[in-house]
N, C-alpha and C positions, 0 to 999 in steps of 0.2 A: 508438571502440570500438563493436562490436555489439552490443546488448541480447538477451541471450537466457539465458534459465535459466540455462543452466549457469556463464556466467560472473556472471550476478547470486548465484549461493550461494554461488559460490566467492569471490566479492568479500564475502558478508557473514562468510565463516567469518574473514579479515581486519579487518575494517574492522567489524563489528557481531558480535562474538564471543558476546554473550548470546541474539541472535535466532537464532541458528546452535545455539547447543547444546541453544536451547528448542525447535528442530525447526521453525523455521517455513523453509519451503521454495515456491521459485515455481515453478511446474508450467506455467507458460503466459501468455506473452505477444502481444500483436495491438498493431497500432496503436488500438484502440479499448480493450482488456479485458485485464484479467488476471486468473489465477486463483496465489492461493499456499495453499496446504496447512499445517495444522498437527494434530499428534496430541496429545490429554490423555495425560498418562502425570506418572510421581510427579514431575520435575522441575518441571513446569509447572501442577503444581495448588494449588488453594487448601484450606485446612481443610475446605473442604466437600466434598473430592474430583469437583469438577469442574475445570475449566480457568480459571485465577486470569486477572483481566482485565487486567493488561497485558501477557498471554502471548497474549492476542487480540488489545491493539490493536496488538501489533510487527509479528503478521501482518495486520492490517486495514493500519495505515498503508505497510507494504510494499506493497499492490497500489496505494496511490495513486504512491507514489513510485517506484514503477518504470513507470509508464507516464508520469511527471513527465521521468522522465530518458529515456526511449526517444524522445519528443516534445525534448526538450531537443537529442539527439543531430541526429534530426532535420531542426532546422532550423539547422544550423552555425553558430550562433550562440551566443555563450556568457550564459548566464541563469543570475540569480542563486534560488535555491531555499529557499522556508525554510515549515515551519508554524506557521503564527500561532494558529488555533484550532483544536478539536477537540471532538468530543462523542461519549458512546457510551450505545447503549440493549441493557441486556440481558433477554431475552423467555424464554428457556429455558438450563438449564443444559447449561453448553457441557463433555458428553463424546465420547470416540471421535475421530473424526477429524471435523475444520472443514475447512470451504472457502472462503476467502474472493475474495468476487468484485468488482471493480472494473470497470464501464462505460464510464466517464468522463473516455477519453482525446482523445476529441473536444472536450474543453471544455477541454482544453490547448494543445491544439496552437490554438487560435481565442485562446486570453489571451498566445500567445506574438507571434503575427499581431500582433493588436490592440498589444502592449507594443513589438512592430518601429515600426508607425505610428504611435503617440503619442509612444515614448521615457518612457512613462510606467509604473510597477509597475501588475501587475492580481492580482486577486484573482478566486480559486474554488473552489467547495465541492465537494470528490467527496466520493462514498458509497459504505464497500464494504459489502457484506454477507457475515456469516457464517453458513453451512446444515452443518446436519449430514449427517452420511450417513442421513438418513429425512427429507432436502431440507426440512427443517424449520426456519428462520430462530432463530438463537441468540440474534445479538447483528449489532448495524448501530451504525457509526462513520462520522461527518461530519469531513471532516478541510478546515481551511481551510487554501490554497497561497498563497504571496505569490511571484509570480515576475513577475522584471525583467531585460530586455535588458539587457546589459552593453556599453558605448561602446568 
């Protein structure tokens, strides 16, 4: 299957039914980067009317995991995918419309490599970051991948 937006939303409104009605949406794919969108609105807020934090991190770990599976695609190989760790820092309250961004598809596509020639699981940290529309950083999540060639 091709990775591209449209069929990554359409696959979450399936298969991830709560990321899908909390609005988180991927706007952009590369082999290096992704971007997915999320808007504050009343379903996805907290008491403090701003944007409740695991309504951030489904769109934070969504931009690691779509460039997990676009890298996964690939390299025709079947690899197993899982989050082990995770950490998030929030810096301002997250209103209006987030954008979360993810860099760090290079460092997949290299533990995929590496897990081809060892036959060994590897591990890797991406980071995405959430900016507001006044490009103002919200909130940034480390998300740890454990991903292993499949024999």
């Amino acid at each position: 299957m091709q990775i591209t937006p449209r069929k990554i939303n359409t696959f979450m409104l399936f298969k991830l039914p709560l990321a899908y009605i909390g609005g988180v949406r991927v706007k952009k794919i590369s082999e290096t980067d992704c971007i997915v969108k999320i808007k504050h609105r009343w379903l996805n807020q907290n008491p403090f009317k701003s944007m409740f934090w695991a309504a951030q991190g489904m769109a934070a770990e969504m931009t690691t995991g779509v460039l997990v599976m676009k890298n996964i695609a690939a390299s025709n190989r079947k690899v197993s995918m899982l989050v082990t760790n995770q950490k998030g820092t929030f810096t301002k309250k997250a209103t209006g419309r987030i954008q979360f961004v993810c860099k760090d598809g290079n460092k997949v596509a290299d533990a995929i490599q590496r897990s081809i020639d060892t036959g060994e699981g590897q591990t890797i940290t991406m980071l995405a970051e959430g900016i507001n529309e006044e490009q103002i950083s919200v909130s940034s999540f480390e998300f740890e991948w454990s991903l292993k060639v499949k024999e």
